[in-house]
C-alpha positions as CSV (number, residue, x, y, z in Angstrom):
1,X,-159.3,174.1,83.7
2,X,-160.4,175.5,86.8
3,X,-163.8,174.3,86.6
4,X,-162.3,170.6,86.4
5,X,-160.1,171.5,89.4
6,X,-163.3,172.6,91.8
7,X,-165.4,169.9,90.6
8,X,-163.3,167.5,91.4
9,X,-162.3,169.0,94.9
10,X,-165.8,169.5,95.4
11,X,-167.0,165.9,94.5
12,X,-168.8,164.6,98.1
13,X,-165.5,162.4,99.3
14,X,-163.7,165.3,99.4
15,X,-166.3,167.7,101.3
16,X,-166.8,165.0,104.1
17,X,-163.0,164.5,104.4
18,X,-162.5,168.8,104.7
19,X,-165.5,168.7,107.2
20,X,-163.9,165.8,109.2
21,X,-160.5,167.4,109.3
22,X,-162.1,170.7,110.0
23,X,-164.2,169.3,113.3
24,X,-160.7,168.0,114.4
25,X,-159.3,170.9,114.5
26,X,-161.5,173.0,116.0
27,X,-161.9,170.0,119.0
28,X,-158.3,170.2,118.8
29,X,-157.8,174.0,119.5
30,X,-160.8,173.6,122.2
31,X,-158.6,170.8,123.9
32,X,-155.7,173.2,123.9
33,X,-157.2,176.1,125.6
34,X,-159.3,173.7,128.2
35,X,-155.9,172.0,129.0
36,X,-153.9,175.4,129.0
37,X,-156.5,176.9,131.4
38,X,-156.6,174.0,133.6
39,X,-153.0,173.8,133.9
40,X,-152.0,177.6,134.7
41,X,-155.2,178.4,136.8
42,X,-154.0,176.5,139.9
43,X,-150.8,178.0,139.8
44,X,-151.9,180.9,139.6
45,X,-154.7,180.6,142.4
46,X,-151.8,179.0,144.7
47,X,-149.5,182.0,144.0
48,X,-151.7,184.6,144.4
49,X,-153.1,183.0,147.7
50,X,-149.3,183.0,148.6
51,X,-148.1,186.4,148.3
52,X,-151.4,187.7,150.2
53,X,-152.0,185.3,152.5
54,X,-148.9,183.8,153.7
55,X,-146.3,185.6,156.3
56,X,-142.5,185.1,155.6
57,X,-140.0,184.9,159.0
58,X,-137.0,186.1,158.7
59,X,-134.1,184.7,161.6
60,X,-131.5,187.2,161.5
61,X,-129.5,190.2,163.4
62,X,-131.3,193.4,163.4
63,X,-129.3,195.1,160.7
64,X,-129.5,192.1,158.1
65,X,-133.1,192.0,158.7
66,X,-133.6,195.1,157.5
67,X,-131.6,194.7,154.8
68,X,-133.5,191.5,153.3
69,X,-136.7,193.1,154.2
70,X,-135.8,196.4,152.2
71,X,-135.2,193.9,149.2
72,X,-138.5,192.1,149.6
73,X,-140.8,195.0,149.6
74,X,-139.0,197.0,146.8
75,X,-139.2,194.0,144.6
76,X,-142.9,195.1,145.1
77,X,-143.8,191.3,145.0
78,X,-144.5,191.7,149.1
79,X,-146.2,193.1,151.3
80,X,-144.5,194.4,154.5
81,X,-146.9,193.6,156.4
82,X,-146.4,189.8,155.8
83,X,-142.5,190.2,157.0
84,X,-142.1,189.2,160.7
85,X,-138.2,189.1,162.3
86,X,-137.4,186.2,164.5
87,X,-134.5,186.9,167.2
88,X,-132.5,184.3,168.8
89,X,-134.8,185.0,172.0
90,X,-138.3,184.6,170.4
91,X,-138.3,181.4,167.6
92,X,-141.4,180.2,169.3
93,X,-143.1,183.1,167.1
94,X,-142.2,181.6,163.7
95,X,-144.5,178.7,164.6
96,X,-147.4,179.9,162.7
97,X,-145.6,182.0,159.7
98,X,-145.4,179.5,156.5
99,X,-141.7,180.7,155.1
100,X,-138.6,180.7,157.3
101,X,-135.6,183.0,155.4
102,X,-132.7,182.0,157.8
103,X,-129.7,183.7,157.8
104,X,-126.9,181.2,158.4
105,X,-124.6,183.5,160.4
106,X,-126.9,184.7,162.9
107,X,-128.5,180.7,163.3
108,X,-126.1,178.4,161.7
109,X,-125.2,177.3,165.4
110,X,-129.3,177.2,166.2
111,X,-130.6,175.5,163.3
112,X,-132.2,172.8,164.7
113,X,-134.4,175.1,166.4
114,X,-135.4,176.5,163.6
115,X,-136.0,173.0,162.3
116,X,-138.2,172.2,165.1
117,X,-140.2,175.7,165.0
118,X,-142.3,174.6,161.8
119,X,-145.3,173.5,162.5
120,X,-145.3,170.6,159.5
121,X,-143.1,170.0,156.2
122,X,-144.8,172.2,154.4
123,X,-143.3,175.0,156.1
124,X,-140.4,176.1,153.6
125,X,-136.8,176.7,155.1
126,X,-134.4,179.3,153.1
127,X,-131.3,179.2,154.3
128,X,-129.6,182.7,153.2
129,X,-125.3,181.6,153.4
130,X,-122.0,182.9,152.1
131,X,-120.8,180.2,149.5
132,X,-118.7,177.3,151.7
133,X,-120.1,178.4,155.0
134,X,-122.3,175.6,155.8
135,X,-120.1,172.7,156.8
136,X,-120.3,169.7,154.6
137,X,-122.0,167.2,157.3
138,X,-124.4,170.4,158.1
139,X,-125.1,170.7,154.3
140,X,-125.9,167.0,154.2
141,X,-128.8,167.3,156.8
142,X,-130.3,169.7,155.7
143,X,-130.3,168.6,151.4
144,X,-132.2,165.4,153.2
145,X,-134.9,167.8,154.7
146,X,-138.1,168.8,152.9
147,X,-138.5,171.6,151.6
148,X,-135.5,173.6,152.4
149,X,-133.3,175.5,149.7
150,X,-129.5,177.0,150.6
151,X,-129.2,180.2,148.8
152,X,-126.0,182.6,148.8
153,X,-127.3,185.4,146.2
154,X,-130.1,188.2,146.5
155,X,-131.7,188.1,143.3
156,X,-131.8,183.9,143.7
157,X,-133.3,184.5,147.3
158,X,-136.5,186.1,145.5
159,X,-137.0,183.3,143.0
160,X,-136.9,181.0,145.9
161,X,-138.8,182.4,147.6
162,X,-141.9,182.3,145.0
163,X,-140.8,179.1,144.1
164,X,-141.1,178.0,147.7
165,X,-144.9,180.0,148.3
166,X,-145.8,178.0,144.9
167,X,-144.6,174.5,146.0
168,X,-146.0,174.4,149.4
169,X,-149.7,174.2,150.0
170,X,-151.1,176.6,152.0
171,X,-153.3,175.2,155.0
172,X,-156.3,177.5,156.4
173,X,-155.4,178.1,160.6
């Protein structure tokens, strides 16, 4: 009986039609790993590039500067280094730094400048705010700006933060 069984499985329509399928598949798991390295190794180039590369400004008071910047280097994601504060008497130094953390109490009243201190759109804005701070017309202009994100929680400030150095492309100076 089992003799029948592998003679007729091994009758020659039935070996081409296992080494077709077979050559599909293994084209098939090829594809895969092609199109998953393809597809992760950019965003993994641009994020890498990101965190060493690309300086984060931080507008705020003294104190809350230290605070955020405490939270950015012992997330151990970056480096301290790449974390410049901006005072209300020196914006013009943010115009070369690629991430602007804002704190909306310190520059709610200033955030046009702010606006007008990035060098192009791909300079990403984080507004750091207490929930219902932001008036509604303010919050209006700036949803219709490029990237810039409103934030009002810590641990959300880091994930926008990468999300921000992964969106936006980062240009050699």
């Amino acid at each position: 009986m089992t003799e029948i069984i592998i003679n007729f499985y091994g009758s020659p329509p039935f070996t081409v039609f296992s080494g077709i399928i077979a050559t599909i598949f293994v084209l098939g798991v090829i594809y895969k790993i092609i199109s998953w390295f393809f597809g992760i190794t950019p965003v993994v180039f641009r994020l890498g590039i990101a965190l060493w590369k690309r300086e984060i400004a931080i507008f705020s008071s003294l104190e809350l500067f230290e605070s955020l910047k405490s939270a950015l280097v012992d997330s151990k994601i970056f480096k301290e280094k790449n974390i410049v504060r901006i005072g209300k008497e020196n914006t013009e130094k943010a115009k070369n730094k690629t991430v602007f953390l804002v704190d909306w109490e310190t520059f709610g009243e200033d955030i046009e400048t702010v606006f007008s201190s990035r060098k192009n759109h791909q300079t990403a804005i984080i507004i750091y705010a207490k929930p219902q701070s932001i008036p509604h017309d303010k919050m209006n202009d700036i949803a219709n700006r490029p990237n810039t994100v409103v934030v009002n929680f810590r641990g959300r400030l880091l994930n926008d933060i990468l999300t921000s150095l992964i969106t936006t492309s980062y240009d050699k100076r």
